[in-house]
N, C-alpha and C positions, 0 to 999 in steps of 0.2 A: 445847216441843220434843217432836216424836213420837216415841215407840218403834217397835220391832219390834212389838210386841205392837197397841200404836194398828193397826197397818199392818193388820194381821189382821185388827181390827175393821172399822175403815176400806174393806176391800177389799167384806165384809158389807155395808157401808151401798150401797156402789156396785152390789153385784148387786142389793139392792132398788132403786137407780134403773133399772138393766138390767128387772125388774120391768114398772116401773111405763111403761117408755116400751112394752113388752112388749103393756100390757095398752090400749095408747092416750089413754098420759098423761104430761106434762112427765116429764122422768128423775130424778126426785128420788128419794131412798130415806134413810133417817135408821134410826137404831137406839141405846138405851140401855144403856149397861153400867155395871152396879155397881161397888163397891170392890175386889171379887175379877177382873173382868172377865165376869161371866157378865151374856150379855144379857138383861135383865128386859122389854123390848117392842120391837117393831120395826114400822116404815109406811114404805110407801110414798107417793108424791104420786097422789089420785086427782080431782085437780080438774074435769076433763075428765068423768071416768065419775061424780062424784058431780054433776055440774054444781052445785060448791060451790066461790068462790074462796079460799075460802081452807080447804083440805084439804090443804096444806103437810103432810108428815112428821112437821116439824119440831115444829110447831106442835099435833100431833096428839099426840105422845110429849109434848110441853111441859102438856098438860092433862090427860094420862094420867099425870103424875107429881104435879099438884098432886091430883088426886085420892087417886092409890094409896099414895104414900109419905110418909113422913114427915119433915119439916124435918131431920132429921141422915140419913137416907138416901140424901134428893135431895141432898144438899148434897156427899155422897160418889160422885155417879152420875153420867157420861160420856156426853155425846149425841154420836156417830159421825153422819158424814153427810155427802152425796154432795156438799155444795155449802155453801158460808158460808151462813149465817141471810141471808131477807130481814127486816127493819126491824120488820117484825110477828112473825115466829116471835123474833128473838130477844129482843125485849119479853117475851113468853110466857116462855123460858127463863131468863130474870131472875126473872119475878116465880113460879114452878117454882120457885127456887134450887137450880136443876142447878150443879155444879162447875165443868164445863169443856165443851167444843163443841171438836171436833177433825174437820176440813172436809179435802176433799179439794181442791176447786175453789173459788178464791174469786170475789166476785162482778166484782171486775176481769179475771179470764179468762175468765169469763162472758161477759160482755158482746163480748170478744174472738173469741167463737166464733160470739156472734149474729149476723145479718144485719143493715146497718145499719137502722135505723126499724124493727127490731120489738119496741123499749123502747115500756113506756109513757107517757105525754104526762102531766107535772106537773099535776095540777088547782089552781087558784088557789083560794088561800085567805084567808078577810076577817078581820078579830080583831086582838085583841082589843076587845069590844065590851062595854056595861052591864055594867061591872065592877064597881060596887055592887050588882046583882039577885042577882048568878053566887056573888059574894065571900058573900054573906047563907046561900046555900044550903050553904057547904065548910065557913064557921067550924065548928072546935068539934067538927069530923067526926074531925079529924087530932090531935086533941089540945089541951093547952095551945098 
C-alpha cells in the first residue's frame, strides 16, 4: 500500500518520464530512494537518443545499485517509477535486491493507452535442446 510520502516520490519518477518524452524518448522516468526516503539516483528512459534498447530507467538504477550499494542497503532502497517493470528491468531489480518497486501506471493500463498493434510481435522460441551438452557446462557452478 502507498503512502503520502510514496506519492511524493512517485510524482518525481513521473516528472522524469515528463523528461524523457521531453527529450524524444518513451515517457519513462524511475528514481531510487533509500530507508530515510532521500533519493540516491534517478533516469530517465533514453532508448531512442542512446539508440540502446534497453536503456529502461529502471533497468539503469537496477545496475547502478548492484554496483554502488551494498546487499543490506539495496535491500532497504525503493525504486519509484513512472510505470510497472517490463520483464527485463524487473529481473534486474531482483537480482539488485531492491526492496520494493512502487509504479504509477501498470502495464495493463499501458497497454490500454496504447494504439492497438503497437505491441511487440512474440518471437518464437525452440528448447529445450542437448541437455546433456548444456547440463555438463552448469554442474557444480550452483553448488552441491
Amino acid at each position: 500500500m502507498s503512502t503520502p510520502d510514496d506519492h511524493t516520490l512517485l510524482r518525481q519518477a513521473i516528472a522524469l518520464a515528463a523528461k524523457a518524452r521531453a527529450g524524444g524518448n518513451p515517457p519513462f522516468g524511475s528514481l531510487l530512494a533509500g530507508p530515510d526516503g532521500t533519493v540516491l539516483a534517478e533516469e530517465h528512459n533514453t532508448t531512442l537518443t542512446d539508440k540502446d534498447i534497453t536503456a529502461h530507467p529502471e533497468l539503469k538504477l537496477a545496475r547502478w545499485a548492484a554496483r554502488e550499494l551494498d546487499a543490506a542497503t539495496a535491500a532497504e532502497t525503493t525504486m519509484y517509477t513512472s510505470c510497472q517493470p517490463c520483464g527485463m528491468c524487473e529481473t534486474a531489480i531482483e537480482r539488485a535486491g531492491l526492496r520494493r518497486v512502487v509504479y504509477a501506471l501498470s502495464n495493463d493500463q499501458l497497454m490500454d493507452i496504447k494504439p492497438p498493434g503497437s505491441g511487440l510481435p512474440p518471437v518464437p522460441q525452440d528448447g529445450p535442446a542437448l541437455l546433456d551438452e548444456v547440463k555438463a557446462v552448469f554442474e557444480g557452478y550452483y553448488g552441491a
